[in-house]
GUGULO-957076 format. One record per residue: chain; residue in one letter; z, y, x of N, C-alpha, C in turn. Coordinates in nm, 2 decimals. Atoms other than C-alpha are relative to their C-alpha. Layout:
// residues N
+------+------+--------+--------+--------+--------+--------+--------+--------+--------+--------+
! unit ! code !     nw !     nv !     nu !    caw !    cav !    cau !     cw !     cv !     cu !
+------+------+--------+--------+--------+--------+--------+--------+--------+--------+--------+
!    A !    A !      Z !      Y !      X !      Z !      Y !      X !      Z !      Y !      X !
...
+------+------+--------+--------+--------+--------+--------+--------+--------+--------+--------+
END
This chain:
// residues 103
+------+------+--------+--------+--------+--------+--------+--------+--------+--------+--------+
! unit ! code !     nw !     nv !     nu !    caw !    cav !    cau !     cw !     cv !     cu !
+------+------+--------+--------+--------+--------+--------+--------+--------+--------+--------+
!    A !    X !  -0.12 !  -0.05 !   0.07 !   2.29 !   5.91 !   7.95 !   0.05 !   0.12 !   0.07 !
!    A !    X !  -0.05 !  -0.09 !  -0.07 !   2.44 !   6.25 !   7.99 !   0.16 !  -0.01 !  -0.02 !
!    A !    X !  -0.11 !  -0.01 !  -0.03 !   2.73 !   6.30 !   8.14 !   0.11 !   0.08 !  -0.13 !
!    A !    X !  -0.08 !  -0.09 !   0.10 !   3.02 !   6.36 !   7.92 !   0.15 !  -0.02 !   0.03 !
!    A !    X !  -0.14 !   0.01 !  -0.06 !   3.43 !   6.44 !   7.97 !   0.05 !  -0.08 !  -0.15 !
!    A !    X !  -0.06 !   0.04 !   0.07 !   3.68 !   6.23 !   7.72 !   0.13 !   0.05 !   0.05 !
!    A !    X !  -0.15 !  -0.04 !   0.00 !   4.04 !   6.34 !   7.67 !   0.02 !  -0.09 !  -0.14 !
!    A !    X !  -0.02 !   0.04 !   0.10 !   4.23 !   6.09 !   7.52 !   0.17 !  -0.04 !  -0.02 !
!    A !    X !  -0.13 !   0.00 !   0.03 !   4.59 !   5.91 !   7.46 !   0.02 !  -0.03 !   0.13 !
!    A !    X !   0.01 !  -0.01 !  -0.11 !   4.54 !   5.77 !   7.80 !  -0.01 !   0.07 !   0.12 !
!    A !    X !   0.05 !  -0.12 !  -0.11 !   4.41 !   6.04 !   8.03 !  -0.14 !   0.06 !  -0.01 !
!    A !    X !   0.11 !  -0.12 !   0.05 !   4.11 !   6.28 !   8.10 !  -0.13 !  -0.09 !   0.10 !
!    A !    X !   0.07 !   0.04 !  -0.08 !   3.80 !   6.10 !   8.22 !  -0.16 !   0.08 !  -0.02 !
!    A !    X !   0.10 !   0.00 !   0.00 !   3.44 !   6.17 !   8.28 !  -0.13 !  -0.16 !  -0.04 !
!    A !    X !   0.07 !   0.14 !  -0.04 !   3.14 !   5.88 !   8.16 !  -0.11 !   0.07 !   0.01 !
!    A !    X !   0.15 !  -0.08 !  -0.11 !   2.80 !   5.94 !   8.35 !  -0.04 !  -0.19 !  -0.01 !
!    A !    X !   0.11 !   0.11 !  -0.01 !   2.54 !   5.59 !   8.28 !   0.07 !  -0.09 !   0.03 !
!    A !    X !  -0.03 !   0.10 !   0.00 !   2.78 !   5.35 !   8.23 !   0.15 !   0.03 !   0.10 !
!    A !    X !  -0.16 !  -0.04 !  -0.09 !   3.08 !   5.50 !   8.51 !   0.10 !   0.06 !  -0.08 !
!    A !    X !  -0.18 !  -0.07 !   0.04 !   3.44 !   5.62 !   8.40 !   0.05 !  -0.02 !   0.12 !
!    A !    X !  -0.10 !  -0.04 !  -0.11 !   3.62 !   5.83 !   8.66 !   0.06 !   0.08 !  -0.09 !
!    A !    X !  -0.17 !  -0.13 !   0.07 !   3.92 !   5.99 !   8.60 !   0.12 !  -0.06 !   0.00 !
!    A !    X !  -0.10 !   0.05 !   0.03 !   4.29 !   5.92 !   8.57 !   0.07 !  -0.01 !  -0.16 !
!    A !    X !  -0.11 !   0.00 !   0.10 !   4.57 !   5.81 !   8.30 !   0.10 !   0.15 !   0.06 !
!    A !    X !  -0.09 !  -0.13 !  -0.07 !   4.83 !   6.12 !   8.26 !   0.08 !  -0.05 !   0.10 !
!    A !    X !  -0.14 !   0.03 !  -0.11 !   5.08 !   5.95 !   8.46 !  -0.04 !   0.03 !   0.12 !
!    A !    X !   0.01 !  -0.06 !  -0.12 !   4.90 !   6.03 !   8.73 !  -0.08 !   0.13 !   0.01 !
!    A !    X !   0.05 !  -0.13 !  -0.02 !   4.78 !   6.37 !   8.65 !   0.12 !   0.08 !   0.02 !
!    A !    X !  -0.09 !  -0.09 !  -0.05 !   5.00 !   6.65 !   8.83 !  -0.01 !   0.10 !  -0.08 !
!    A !    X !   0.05 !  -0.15 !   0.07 !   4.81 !   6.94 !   8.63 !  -0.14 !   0.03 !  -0.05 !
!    A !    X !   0.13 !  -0.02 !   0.06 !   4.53 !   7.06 !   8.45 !  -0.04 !   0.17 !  -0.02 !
!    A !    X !   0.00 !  -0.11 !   0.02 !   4.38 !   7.42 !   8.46 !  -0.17 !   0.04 !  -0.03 !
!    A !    X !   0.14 !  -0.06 !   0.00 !   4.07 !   7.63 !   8.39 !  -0.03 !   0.10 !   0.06 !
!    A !    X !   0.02 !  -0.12 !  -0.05 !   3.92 !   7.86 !   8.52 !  -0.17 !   0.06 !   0.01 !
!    A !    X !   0.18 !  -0.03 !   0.01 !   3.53 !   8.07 !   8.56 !  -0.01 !   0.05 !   0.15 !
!    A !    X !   0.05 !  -0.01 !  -0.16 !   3.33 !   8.15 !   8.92 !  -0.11 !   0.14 !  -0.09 !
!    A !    X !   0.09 !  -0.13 !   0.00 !   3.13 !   8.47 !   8.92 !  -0.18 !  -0.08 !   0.02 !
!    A !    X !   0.02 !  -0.12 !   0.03 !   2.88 !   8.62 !   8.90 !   0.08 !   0.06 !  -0.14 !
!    A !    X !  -0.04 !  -0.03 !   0.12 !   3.03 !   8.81 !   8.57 !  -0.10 !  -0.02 !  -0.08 !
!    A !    X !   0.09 !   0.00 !   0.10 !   2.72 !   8.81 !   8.39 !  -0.05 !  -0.16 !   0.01 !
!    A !    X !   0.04 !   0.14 !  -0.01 !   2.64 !   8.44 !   8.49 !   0.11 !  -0.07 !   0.00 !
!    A !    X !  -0.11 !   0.13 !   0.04 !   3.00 !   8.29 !   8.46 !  -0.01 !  -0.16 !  -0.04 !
!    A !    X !  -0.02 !   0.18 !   0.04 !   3.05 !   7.90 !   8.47 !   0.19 !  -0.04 !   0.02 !
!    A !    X !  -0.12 !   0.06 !   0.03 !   3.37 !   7.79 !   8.35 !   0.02 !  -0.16 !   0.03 !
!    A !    X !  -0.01 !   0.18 !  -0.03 !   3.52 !   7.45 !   8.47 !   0.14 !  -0.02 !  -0.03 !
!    A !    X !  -0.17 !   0.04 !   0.03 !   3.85 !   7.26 !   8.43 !   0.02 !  -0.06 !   0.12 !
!    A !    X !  -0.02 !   0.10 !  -0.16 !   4.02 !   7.10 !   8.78 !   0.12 !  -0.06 !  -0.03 !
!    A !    X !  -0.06 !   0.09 !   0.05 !   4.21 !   6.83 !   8.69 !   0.06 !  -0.08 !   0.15 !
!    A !    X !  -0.06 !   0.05 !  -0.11 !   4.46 !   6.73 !   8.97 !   0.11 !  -0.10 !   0.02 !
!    A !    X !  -0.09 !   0.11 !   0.00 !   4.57 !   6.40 !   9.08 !   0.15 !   0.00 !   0.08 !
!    A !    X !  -0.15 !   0.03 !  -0.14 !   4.95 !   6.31 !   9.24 !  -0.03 !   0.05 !   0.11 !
!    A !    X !   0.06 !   0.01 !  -0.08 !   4.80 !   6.25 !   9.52 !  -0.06 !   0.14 !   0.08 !
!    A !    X !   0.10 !  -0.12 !  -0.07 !   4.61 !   6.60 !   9.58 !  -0.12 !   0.01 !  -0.04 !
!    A !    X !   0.09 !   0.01 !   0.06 !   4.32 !   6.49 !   9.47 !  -0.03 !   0.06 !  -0.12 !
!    A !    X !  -0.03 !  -0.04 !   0.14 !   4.15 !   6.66 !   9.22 !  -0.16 !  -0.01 !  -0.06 !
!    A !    X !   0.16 !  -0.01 !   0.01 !   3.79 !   6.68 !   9.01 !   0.01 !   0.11 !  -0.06 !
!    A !    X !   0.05 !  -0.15 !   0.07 !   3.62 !   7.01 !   8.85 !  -0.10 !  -0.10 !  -0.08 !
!    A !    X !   0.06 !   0.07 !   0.07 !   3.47 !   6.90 !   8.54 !  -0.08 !   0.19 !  -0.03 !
!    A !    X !   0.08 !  -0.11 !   0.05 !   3.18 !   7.18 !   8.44 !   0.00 !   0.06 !  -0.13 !
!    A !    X !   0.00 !   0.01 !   0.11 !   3.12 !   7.34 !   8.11 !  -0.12 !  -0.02 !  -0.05 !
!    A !    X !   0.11 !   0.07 !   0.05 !   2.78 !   7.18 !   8.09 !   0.02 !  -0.11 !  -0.03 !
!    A !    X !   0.00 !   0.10 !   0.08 !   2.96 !   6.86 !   8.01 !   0.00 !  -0.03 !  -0.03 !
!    A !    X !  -0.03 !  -0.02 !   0.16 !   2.94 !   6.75 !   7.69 !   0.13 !  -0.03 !  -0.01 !
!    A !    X !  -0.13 !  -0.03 !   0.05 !   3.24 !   6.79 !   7.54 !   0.11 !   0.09 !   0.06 !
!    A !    X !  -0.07 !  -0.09 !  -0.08 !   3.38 !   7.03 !   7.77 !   0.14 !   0.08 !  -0.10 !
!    A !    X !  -0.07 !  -0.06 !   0.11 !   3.52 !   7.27 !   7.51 !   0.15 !  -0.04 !  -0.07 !
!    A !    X !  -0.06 !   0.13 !   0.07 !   3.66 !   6.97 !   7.31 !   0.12 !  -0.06 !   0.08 !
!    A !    X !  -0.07 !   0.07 !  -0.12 !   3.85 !   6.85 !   7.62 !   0.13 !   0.10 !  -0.01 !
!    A !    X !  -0.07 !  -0.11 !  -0.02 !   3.99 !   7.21 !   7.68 !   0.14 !   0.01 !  -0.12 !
!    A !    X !  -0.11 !   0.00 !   0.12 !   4.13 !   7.20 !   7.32 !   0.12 !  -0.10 !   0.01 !
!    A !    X !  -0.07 !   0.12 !   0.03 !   4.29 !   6.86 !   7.32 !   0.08 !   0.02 !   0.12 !
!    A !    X !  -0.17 !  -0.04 !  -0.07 !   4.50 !   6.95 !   7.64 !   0.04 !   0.06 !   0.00 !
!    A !    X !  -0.07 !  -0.09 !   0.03 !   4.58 !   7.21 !   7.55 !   0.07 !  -0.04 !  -0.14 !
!    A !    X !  -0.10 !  -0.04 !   0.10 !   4.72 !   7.10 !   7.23 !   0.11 !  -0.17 !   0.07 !
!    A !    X !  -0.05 !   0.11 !  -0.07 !   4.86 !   6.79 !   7.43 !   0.13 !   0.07 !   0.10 !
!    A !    X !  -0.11 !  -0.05 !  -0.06 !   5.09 !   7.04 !   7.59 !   0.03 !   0.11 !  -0.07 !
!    A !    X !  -0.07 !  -0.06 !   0.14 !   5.20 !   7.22 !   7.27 !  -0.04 !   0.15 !   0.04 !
!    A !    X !   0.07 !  -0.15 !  -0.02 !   5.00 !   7.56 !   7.36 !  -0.13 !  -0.02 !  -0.07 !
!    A !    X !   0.14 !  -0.06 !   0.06 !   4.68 !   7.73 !   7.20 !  -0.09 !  -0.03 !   0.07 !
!    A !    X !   0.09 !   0.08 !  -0.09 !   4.40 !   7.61 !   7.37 !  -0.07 !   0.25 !   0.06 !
!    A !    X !   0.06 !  -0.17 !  -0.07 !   4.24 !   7.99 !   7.62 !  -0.11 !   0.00 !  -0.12 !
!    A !    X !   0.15 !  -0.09 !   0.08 !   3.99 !   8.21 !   7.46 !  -0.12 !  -0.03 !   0.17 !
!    A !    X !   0.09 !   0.02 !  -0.05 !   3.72 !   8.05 !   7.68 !  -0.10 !   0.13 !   0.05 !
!    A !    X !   0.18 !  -0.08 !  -0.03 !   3.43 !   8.30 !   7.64 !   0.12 !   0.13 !   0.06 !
!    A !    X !  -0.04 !  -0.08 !  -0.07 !   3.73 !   8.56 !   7.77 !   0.01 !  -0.01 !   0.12 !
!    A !    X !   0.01 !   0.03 !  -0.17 !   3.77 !   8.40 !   8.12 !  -0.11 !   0.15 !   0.07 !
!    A !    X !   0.11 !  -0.10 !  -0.10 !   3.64 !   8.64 !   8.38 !   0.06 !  -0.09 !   0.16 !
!    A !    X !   0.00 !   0.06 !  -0.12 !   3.60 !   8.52 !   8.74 !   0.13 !   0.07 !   0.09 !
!    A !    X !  -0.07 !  -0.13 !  -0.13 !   3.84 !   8.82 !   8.89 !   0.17 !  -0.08 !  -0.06 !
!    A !    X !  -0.06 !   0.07 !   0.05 !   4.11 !   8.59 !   8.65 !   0.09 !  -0.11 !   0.07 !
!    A !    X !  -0.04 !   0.08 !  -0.11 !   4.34 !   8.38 !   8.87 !   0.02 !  -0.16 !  -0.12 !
!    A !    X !   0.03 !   0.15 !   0.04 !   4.33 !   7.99 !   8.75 !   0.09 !   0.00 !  -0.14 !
!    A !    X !  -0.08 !   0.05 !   0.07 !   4.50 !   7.91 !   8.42 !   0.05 !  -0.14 !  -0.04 !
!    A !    X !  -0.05 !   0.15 !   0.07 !   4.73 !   7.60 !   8.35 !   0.00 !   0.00 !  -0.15 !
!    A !    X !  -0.01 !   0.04 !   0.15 !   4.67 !   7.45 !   8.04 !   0.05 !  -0.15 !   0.00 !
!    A !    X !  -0.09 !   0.08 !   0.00 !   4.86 !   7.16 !   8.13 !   0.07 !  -0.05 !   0.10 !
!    A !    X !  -0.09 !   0.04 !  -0.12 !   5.14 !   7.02 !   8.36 !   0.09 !  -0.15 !  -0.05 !
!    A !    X !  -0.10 !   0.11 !  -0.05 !   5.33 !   6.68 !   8.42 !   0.13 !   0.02 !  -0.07 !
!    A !    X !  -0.18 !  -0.05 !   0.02 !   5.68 !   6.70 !   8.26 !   0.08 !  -0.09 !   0.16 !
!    A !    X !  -0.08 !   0.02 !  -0.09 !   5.91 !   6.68 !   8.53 !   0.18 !  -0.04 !  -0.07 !
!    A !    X !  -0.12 !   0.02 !  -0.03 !   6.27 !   6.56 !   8.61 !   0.08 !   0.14 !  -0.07 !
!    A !    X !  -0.10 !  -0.15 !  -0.04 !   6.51 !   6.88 !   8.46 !  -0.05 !   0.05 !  -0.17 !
!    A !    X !   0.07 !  -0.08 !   0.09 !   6.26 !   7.02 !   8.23 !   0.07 !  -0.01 !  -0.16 !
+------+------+--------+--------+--------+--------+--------+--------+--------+--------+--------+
END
């Protein structure tokens, strides 16, 4: 089985041969994207950060990657990035955060 990310009403997980990792939102702090150089070989990932500190990098070789990007992004009432614009020199983008206390 290939690995694939889910984003759902629960939270953002990864399943890989039967495993699910990942958290519920309640315990996600933030969600961002971002790309790694080279420029002409760019890999985009998302890093998904627990309370805790913790956090995972999900690839955009995982299936559904894209699909993910969209849905937290529309989960936090924003346009989901122009993906294929990412450049590595790019400092990380949030595409989702925690509501807090105030907000």
């Amino acid at each position: 089985m290939t690995q694939r990310v889910v984003v759902d009403e629960i939270g953002v997980w990864t399943e890989d041969a039967g495993h699910r990792l990942g958290w519920p939102w309640s315990e996600i702090q933030h969600v961002s994207v971002s790309a790694l150089a080279p420029e002409e070989q760019r890999f985009r990932y998302v890093e998904v950060t627990h309370v805790s500190g913790e956090f995972m990098e999900i690839g955009e070789t995982v299936d559904g990657f894209r699909e993910a990007v969209r849905a937290i992004s529309a989960r936090a009432g924003r346009p989901a990035p122009d993906l294929d614009a990412l450049r590595a020199s790019d400092p990380m983008l949030e595409i989702w955060s925690a509501p807090t206390a105030g907000r």
